[in-house]
VOBA-1610 file (N, C-alpha, C; in pm, whole numbers, padded with zeros to 5 digits, always signed):
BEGIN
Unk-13165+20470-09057Unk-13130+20451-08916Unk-13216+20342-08853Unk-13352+20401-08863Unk-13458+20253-08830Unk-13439+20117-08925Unk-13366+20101-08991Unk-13300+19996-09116Unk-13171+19903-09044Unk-13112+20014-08965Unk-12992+19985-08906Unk-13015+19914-08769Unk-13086+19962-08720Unk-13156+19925-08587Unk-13203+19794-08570Unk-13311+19845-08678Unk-13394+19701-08693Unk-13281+19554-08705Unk-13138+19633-08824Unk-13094+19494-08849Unk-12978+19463-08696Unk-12978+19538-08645Unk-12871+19508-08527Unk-12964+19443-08398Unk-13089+19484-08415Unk-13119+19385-08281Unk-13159+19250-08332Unk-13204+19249-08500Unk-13192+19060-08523Unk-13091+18980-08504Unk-12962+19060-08534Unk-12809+19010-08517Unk-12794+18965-08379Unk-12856+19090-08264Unk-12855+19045-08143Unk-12874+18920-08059Unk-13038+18949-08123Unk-13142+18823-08110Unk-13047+18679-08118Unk-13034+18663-08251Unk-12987+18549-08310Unk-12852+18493-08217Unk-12754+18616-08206Unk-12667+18548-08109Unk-12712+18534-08009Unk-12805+18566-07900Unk-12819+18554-07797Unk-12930+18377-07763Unk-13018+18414-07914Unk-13054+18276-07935Unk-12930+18159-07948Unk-12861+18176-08019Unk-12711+18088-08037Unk-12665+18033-07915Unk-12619+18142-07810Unk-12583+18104-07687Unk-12653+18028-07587Unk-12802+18049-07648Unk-12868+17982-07509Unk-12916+17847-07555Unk-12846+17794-07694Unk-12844+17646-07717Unk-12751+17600-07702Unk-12621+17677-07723Unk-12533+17623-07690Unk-12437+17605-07616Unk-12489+17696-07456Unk-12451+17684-07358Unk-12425+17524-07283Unk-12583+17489-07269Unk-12607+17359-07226Unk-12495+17200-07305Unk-12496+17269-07436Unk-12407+17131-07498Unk-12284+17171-07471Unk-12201+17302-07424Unk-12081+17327-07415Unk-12045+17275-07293Unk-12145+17325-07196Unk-12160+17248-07032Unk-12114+17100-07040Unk-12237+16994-07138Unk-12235+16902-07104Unk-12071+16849-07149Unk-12045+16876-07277Unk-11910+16851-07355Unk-11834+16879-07225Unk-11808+16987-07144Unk-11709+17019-07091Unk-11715+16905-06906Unk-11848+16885-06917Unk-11839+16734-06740Unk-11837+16625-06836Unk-11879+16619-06950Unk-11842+16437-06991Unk-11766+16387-07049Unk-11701+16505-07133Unk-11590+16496-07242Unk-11441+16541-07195Unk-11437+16625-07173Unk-11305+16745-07172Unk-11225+16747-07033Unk-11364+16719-06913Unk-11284+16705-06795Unk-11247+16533-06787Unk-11334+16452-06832Unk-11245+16314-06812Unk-11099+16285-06878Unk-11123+16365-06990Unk-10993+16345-07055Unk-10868+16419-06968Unk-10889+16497-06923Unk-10810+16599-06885Unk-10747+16520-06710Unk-10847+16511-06685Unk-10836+16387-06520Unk-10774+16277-06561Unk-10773+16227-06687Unk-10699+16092-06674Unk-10571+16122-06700Unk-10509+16235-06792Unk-10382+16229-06829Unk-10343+16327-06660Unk-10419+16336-06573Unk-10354+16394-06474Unk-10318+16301-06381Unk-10413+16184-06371Unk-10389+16064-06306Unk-10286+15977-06352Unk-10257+15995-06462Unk-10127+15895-06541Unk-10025+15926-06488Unk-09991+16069-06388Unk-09861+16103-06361Unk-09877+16045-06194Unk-09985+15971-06181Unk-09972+15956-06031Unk-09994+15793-05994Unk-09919+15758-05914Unk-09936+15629-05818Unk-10095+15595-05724Unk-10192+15540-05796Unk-10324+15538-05728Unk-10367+15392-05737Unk-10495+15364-05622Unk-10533+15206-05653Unk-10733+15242-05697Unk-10759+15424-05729Unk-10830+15422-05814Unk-10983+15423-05657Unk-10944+15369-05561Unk-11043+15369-05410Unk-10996+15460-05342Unk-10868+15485-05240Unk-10835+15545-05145Unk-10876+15715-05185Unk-10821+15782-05099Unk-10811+15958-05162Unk-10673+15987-05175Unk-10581+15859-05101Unk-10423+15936-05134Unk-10354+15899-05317Unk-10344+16020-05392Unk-10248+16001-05503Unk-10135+16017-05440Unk-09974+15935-05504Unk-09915+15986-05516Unk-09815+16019-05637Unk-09803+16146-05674Unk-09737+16192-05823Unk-09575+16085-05838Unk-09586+16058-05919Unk-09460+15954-05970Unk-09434+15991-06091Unk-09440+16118-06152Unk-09355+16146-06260Unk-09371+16123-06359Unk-09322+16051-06449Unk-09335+15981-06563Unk-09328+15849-06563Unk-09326+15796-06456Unk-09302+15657-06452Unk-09364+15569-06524Unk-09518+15624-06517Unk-09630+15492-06573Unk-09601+15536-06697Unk-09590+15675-06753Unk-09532+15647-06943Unk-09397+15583-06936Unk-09323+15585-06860Unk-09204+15495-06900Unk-09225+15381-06905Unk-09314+15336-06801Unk-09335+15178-06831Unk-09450+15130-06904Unk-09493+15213-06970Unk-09643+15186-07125Unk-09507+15206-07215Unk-09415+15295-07190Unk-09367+15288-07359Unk-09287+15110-07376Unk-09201+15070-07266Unk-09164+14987-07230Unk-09248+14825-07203Unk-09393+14829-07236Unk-09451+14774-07175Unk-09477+14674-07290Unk-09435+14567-07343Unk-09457+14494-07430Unk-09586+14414-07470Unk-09682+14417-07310Unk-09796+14377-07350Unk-09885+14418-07390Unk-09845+14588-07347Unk-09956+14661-07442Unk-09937+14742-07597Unk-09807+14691-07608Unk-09807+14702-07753Unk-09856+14587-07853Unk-09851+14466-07791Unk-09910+14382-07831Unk-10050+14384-07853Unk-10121+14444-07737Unk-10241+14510-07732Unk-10286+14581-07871Unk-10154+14658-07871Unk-10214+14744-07982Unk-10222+14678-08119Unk-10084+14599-08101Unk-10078+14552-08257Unk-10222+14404-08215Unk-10283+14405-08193Unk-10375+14308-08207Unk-10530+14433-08272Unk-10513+14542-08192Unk-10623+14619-08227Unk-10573+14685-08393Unk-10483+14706-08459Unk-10417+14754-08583Unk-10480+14606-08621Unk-10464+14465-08610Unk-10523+14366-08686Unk-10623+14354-08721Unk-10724+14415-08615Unk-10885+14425-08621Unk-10910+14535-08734Unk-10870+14620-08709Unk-10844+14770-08807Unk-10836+14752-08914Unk-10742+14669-08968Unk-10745+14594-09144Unk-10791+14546-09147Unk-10813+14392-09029Unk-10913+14280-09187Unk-11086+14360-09138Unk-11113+14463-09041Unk-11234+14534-09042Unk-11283+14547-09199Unk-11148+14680-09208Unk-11200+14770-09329Unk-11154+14668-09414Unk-11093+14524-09455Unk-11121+14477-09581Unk-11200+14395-09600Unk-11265+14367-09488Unk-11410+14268-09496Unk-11559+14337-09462Unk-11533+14411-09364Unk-11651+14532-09364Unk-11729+14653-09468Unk-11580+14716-09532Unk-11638+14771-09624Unk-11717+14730-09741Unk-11599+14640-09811Unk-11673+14560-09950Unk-11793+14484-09939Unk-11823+14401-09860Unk-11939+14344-09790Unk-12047+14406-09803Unk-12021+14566-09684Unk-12140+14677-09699Unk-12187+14683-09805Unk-12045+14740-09910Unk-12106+14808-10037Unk-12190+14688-10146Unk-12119+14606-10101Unk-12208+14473-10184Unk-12359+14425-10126Unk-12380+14469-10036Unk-12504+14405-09990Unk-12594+14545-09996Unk-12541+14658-09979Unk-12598+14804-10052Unk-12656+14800-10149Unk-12560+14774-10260Unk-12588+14781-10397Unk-12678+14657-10418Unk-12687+14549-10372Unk-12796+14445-10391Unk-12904+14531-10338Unk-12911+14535-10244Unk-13050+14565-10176Unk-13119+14727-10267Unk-13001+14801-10312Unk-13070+14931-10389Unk-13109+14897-10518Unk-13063+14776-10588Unk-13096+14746-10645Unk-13245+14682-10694Unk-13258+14629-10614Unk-13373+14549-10602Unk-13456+14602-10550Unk-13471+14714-10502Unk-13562+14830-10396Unk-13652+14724-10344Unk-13796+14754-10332Unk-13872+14732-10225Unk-13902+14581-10226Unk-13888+14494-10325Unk-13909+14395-10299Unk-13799+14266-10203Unk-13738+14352-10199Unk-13587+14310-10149Unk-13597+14348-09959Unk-13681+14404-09951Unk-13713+14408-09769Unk-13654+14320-09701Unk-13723+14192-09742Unk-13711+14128-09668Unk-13538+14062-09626Unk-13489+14098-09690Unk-13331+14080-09692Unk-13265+14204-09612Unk-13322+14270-09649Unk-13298+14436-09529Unk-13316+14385-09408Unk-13430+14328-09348Unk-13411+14309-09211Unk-13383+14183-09167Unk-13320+14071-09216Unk-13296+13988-09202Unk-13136+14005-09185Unk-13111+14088-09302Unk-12973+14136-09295Unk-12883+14233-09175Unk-13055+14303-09084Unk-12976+14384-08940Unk-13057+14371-08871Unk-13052+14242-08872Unk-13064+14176-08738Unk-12957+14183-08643Unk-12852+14169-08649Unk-12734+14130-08600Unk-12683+14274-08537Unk-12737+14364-08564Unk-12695+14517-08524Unk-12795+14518-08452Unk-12911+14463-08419Unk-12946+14479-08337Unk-12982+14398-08178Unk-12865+14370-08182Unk-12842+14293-08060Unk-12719+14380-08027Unk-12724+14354-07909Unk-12607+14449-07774Unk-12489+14359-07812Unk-12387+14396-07817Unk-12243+14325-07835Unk-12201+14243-07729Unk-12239+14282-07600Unk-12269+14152-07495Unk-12322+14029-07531Unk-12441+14090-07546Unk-12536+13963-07574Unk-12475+13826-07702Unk-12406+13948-07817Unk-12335+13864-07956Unk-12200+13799-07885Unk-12115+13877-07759Unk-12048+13787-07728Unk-11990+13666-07648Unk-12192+13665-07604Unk-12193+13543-07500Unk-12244+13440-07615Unk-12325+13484-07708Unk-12374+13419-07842Unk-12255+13312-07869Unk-12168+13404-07913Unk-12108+13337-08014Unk-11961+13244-07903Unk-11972+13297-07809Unk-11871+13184-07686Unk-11931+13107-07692Unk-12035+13100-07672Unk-12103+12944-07667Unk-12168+12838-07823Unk-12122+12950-07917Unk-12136+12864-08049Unk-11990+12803-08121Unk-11907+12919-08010Unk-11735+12837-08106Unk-11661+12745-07959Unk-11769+12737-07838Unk-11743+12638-07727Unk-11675+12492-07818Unk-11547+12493-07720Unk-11541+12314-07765Unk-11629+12232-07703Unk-11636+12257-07647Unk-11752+12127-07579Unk-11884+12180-07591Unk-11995+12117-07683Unk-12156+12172-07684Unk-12149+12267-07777Unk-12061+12368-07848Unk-12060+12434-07964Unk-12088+12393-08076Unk-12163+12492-08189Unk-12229+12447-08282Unk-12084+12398-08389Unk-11996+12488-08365Unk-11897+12452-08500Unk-11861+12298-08427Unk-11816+12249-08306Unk-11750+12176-08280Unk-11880+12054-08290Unk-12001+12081-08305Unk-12093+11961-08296Unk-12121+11920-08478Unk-12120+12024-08551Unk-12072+11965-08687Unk-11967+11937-08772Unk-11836+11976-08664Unk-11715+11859-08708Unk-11773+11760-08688Unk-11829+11712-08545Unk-11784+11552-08497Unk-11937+11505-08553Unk-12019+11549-08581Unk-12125+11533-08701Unk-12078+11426-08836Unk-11957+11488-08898Unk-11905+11461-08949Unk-11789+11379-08975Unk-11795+11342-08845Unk-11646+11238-08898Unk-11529+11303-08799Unk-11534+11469-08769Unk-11444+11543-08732Unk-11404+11589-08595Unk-11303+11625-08543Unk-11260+11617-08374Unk-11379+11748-08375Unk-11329+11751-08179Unk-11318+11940-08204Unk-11259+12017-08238Unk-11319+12137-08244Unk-11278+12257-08299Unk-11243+12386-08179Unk-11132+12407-08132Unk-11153+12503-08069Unk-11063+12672-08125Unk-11168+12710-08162Unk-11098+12872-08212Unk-11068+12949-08107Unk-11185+12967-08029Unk-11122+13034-07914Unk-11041+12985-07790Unk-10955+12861-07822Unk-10911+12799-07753Unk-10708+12825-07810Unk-10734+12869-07913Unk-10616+12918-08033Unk-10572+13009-08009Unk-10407+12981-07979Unk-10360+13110-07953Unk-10331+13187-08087Unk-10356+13123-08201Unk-10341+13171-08362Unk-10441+13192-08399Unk-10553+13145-08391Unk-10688+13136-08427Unk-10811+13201-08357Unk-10781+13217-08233Unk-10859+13317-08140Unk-10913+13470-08223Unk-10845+13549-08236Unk-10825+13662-08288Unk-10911+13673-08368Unk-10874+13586-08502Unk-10936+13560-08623Unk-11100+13520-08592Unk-11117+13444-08511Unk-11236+13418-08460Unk-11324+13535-08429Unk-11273+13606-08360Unk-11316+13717-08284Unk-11347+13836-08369Unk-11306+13857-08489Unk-11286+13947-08571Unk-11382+13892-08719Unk-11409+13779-08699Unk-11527+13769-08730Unk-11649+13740-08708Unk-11689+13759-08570Unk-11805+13777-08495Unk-11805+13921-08503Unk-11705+14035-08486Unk-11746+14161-08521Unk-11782+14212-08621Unk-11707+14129-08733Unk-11807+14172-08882Unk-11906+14174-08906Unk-11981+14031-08870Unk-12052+13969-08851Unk-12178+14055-08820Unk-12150+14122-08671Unk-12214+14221-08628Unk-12233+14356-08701Unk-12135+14387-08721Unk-12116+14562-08767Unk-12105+14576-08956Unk-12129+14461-09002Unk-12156+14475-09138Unk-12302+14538-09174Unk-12376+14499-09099Unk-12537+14562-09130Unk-12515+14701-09114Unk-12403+14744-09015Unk-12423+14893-09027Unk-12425+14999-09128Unk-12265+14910-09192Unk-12233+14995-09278Unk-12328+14985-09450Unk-12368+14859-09417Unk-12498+14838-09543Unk-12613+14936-09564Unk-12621+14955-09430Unk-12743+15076-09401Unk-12639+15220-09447Unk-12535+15232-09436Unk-12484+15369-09421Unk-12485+15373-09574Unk-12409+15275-09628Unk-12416+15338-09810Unk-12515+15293-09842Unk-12633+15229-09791Unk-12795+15302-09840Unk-12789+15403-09848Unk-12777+15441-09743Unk-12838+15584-09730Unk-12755+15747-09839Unk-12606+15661-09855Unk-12582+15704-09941Unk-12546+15712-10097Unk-12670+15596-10115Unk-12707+15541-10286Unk-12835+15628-10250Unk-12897+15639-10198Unk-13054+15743-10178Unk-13046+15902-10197Unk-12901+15912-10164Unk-12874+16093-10181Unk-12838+16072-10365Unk-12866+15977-10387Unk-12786+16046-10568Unk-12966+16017-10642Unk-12928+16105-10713Unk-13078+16115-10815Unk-13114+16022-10914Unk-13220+15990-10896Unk-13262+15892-10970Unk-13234+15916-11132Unk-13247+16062-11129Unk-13219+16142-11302Unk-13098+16088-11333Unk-13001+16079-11262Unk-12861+16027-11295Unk-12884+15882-11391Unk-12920+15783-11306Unk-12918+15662-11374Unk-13066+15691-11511Unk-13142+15715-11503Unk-13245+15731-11644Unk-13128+15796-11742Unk-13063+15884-11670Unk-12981+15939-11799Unk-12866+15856-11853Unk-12829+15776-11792Unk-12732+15683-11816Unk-12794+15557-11872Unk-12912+15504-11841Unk-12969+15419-11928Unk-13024+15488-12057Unk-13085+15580-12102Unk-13097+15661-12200Unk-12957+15636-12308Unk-12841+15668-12248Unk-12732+15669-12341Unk-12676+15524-12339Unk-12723+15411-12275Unk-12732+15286-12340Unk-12653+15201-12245Unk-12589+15268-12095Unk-12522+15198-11976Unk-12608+15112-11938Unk-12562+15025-11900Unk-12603+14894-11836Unk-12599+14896-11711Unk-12695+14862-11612Unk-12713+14866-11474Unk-12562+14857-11402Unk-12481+14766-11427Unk-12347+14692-11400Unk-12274+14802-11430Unk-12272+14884-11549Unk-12157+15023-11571Unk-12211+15154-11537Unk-12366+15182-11488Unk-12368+15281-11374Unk-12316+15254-11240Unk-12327+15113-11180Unk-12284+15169-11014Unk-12155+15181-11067Unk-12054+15111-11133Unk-11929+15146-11118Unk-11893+15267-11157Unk-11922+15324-11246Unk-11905+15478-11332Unk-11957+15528-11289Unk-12074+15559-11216Unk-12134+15673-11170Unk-12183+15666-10991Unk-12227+15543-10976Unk-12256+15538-10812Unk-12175+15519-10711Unk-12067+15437-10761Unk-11979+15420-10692Unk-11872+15549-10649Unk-11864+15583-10794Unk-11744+15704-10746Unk-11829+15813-10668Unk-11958+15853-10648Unk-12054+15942-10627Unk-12043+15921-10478Unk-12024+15741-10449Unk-12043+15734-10279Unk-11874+15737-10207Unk-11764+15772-10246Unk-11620+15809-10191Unk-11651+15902-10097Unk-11709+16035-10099Unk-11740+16103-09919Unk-11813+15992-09807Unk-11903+15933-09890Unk-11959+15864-09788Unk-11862+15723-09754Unk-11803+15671-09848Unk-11719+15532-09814Unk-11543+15587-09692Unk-11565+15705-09710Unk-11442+15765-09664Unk-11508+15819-09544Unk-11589+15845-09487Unk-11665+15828-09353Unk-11659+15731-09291Unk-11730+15653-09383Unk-11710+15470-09309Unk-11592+15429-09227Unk-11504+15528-09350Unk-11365+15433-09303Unk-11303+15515-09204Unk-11316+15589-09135Unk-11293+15697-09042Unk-11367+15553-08908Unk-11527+15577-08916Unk-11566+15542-08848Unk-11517+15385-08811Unk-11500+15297-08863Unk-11427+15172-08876Unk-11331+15193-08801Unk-11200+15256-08832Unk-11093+15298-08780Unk-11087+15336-08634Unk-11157+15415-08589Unk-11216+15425-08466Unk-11257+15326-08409Unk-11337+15246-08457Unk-11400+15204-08355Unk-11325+15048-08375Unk-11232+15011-08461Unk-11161+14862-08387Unk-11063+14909-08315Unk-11013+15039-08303Unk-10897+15133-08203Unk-10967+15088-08097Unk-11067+15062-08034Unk-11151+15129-07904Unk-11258+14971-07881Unk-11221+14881-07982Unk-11344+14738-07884Unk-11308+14728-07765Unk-11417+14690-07663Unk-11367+14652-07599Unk-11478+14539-07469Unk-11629+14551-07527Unk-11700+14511-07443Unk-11728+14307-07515Unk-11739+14334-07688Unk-11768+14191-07721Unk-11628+14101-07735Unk-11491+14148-07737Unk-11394+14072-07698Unk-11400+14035-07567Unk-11424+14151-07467Unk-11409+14109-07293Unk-11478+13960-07255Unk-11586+13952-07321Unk-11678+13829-07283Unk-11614+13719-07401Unk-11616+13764-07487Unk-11564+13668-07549Unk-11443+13554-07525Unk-11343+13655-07477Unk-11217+13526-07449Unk-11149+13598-07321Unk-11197+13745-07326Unk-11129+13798-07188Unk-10983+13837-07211Unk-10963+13842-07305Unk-10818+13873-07355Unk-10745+13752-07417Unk-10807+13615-07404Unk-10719+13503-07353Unk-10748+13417-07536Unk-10682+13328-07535Unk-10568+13236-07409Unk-10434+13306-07445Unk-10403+13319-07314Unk-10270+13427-07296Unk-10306+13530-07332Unk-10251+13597-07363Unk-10239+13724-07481Unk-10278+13800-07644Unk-10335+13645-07647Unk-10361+13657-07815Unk-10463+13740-07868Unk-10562+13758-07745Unk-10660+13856-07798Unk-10725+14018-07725Unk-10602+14047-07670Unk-10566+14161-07571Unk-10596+14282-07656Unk-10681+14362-07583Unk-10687+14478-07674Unk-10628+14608-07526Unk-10628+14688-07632Unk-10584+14815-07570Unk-10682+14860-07460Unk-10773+14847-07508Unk-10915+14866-07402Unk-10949+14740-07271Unk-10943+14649-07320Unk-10934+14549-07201Unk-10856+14534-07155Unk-10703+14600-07163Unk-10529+14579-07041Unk-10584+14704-06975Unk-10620+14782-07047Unk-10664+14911-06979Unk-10732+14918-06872Unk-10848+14812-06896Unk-10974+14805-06825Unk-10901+14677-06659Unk-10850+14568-06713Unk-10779+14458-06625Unk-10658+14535-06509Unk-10619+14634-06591Unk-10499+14746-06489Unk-10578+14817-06355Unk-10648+14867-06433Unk-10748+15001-06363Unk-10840+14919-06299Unk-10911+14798-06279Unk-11028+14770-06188Unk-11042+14570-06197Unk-10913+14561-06210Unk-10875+14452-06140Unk-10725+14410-06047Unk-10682+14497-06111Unk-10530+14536-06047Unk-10534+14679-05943Unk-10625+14719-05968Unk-10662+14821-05893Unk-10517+14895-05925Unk-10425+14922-06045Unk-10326+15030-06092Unk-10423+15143-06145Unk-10480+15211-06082Unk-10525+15340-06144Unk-10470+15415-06232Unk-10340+15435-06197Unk-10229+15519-06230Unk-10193+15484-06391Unk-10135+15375-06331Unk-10088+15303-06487Unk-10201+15309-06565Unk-10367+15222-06560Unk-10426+15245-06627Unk-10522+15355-06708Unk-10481+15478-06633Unk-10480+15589-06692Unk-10397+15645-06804Unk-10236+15581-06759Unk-10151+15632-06886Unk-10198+15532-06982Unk-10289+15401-06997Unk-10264+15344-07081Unk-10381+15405-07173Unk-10512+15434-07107Unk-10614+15503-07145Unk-10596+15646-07209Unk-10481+15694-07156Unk-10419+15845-07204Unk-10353+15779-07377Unk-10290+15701-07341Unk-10154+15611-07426Unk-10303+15627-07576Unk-10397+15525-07566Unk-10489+15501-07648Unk-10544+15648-07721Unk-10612+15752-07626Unk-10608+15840-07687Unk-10546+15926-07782Unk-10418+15906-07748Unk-10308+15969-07836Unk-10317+15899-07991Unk-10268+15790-07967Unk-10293+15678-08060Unk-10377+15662-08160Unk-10516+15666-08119Unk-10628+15697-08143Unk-10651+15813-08274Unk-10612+15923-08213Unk-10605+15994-08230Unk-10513+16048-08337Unk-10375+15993-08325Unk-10262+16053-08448Unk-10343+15937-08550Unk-10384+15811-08562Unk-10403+15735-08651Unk-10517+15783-08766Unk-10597+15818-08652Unk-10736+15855-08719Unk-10725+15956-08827Unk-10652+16071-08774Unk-10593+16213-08836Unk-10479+16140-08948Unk-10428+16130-08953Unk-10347+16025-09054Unk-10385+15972-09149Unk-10553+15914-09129Unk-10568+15876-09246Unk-10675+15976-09312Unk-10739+16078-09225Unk-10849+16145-09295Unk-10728+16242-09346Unk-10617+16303-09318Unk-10555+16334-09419Unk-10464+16281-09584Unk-10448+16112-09551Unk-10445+16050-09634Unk-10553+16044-09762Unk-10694+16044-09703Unk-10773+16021-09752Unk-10824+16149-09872Unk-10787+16279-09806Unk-10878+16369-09825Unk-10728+16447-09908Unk-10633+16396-09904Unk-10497+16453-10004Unk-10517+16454-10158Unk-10609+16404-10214Unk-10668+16416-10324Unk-10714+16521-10376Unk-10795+16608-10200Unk-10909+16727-10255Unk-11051+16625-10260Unk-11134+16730-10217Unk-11212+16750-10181Unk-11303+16646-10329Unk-11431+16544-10288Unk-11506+16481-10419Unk-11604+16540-10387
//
C-alpha cells in the first residue's frame, strides 16, 4: 500500500511538474502562433485598409480573386523556382563541402570559417551587398566586363536573368548552413564504423559512399524539409534586392503579400494571400515528407 502510494504521488509530482513547463510554452504558442494564424484567415473574409477599426465581411471575395489572381500565382511559381534550383544547388554543395571539411578534420578550420561567413551576416545586409555588386553602374560584375573589353552587365536589370541572380545570392548565403548541418551529422556516426571499414580494405572514397552517406538520409531528408520551407517563405533578401522587380520577374508570395497589406493598404486581400501561402506551404511541405519517408523509416 505504502509502495502504491509512494508510486502515485511521483506520477503526481511529475505531471504536475509537466504542466508547469508547459503551460508557459502552450500560452506563448497560443498569442504568437495559433491566434495570428487564426486572425488572418478571419481577416481574409473581410474588406479592411489594415488602420481604421471598420471591417467589412465580403465573403469570399478576396479568395475569389487570389484564386483568379494571376500575379500571385506567378508569385508562386517564381517561389517553386527557388525551391528546386535551392535543393539542387544547396544540398550537393553542403554535402560536398561536409565531407571535405570531415575529412580533413582539424586542420581544415580554417575553411570552416571562412566557409560561414556568409551565414553570418543578416540577409538585409547580403541584400544590399550584393545590389550593389550586380549594380550596372559601379558594380563589381559590371566593372570586370568593361575591365575586359566587355559592356555592362545587368542581372538584376533582367527580366530572365533577375531571378537566377537572386537565387544565387541565396545559396550563396544558406549553403554554410547546411554544411554545418551534415557536419553535424557525419559527427553522430562512429568513428568504429570507418576503422572497421578500413580494416576490411575500403578506401576513404567507398566509405562515405557505402556507409556515410547512406547513414546521413534522416539527416539529408531534414535539410530538405527545411529548404522547402524556407524558399516557400523568402522574403526579406529578395525585398531589397530588386523589390519584386523589374516587373514581375522576381515576385514572391511573401513580398505581393507584404506590397497588398502595407502599401496598398488591402488588408483584406493580403491576408487571404498570407492565408493562400499557408495552405500552400503547408500541403507542399507534407507532400514531400510523405514522399520522402514512403520508403519507411532509415
Amino acid at each position: 500500500m505504502n509502495n502504491e502510494t509512494l508510486a502515485s504521488r511521483r506520477q503526481r509530482s511529475t505531471t504536475i511538474c509537466a504542466y508547469v513547463f508547459l503551460i508557459p510554452v502552450i500560452a506563448l504558442m497560443v498569442i504568437f502562433l495559433f491566434y495570428p494564424i487564426v486572425q488572418t484567415f478571419i481577416n481574409s473574409f473581410t474588406s479592411w485598409n489594415g488602420i481604421s477599426a471598420n471591417k467589412t465581411f465580403n465573403g469570399l471575395y478576396n479568395w475569389n480573386k487570389l484564386i483568379h489572381d494571376g500575379d500571385f500565382w506567378k508569385a508562386f511559381l517564381n517561389n517553386i523556382k527557388i525551391m528546386v534550383l535551392s535543393l539542387v544547388i544547396q544540398m550537393p554543395i553542403g554535402i560536398l563541402l561536409a565531407t571535405f571539411l570531415d575529412t580533413g578534420g582539424r586542420k581544415y578550420n580554417f575553411f570552416k570559417i571562412i566557409w560561414f561567413l556568409p551565414l553570418l551576416m543578416s540577409s538585409v545586409a547580403v541584400g544590399y551587398l550584393f545590389h550593389y555588386v550586380l549594380a550596372t553602374n559601379g558594380g563589381i560584375i559590371s566593372g570586370i566586363s568593361q575591365l575586359f573589353g566587355g559592356g555592362v552587365v545587368d542581372l538584376l536589370g533582367s527580366q530572365k536573368l533577375a531571378l537566377y541572380a537572386v537565387i544565387g545570392v541565396i545559396c550563396w548565403q544558406f549553403i554554410p548552413f547546411y554544411m554545418v548541418y551534415y557536419m553535424a551529422g557525419y559527427s553522430s556516426i562512429s568513428e568504429d564504423l570507418y576503422e572497421a571499414a578500413a580494416i576490411d580494405g575500403s578506401t576513404r572514397t567507398q566509405y562515405i559512399w557505402r556507409i556515410a552517406l547512406p547513414m546521413l538520409i534522416p539527416t539529408i531528408k531534414s535539410a530538405v524539409v527545411m529548404s522547402v520551407v524556407g524558399s516557400l517563405k523568402y522574403f526579406d533578401l529578395v525585398y531589397v534586392m530588386t523589390n519584386g522587380g523589374p516587373g514581375t520577374s522576381t515576385e514572391l508570395m511573401a513580398t505581393y503579400m507584404y506590397k497588398n497589406s502595407f502599401v496598398t493598404y488591402n488588408m483584406g486581400y493580403g491576408s487571404a494571400i498570407a492565408a493562400g501561402m499557408f495552405i500552400l506551404i503547408t500541403a507542399i511541405a507534407t507532400i514531400i515528407m510523405r514522399v520522402m519517408n514512403s520508403g519507411g523509416d532509415d
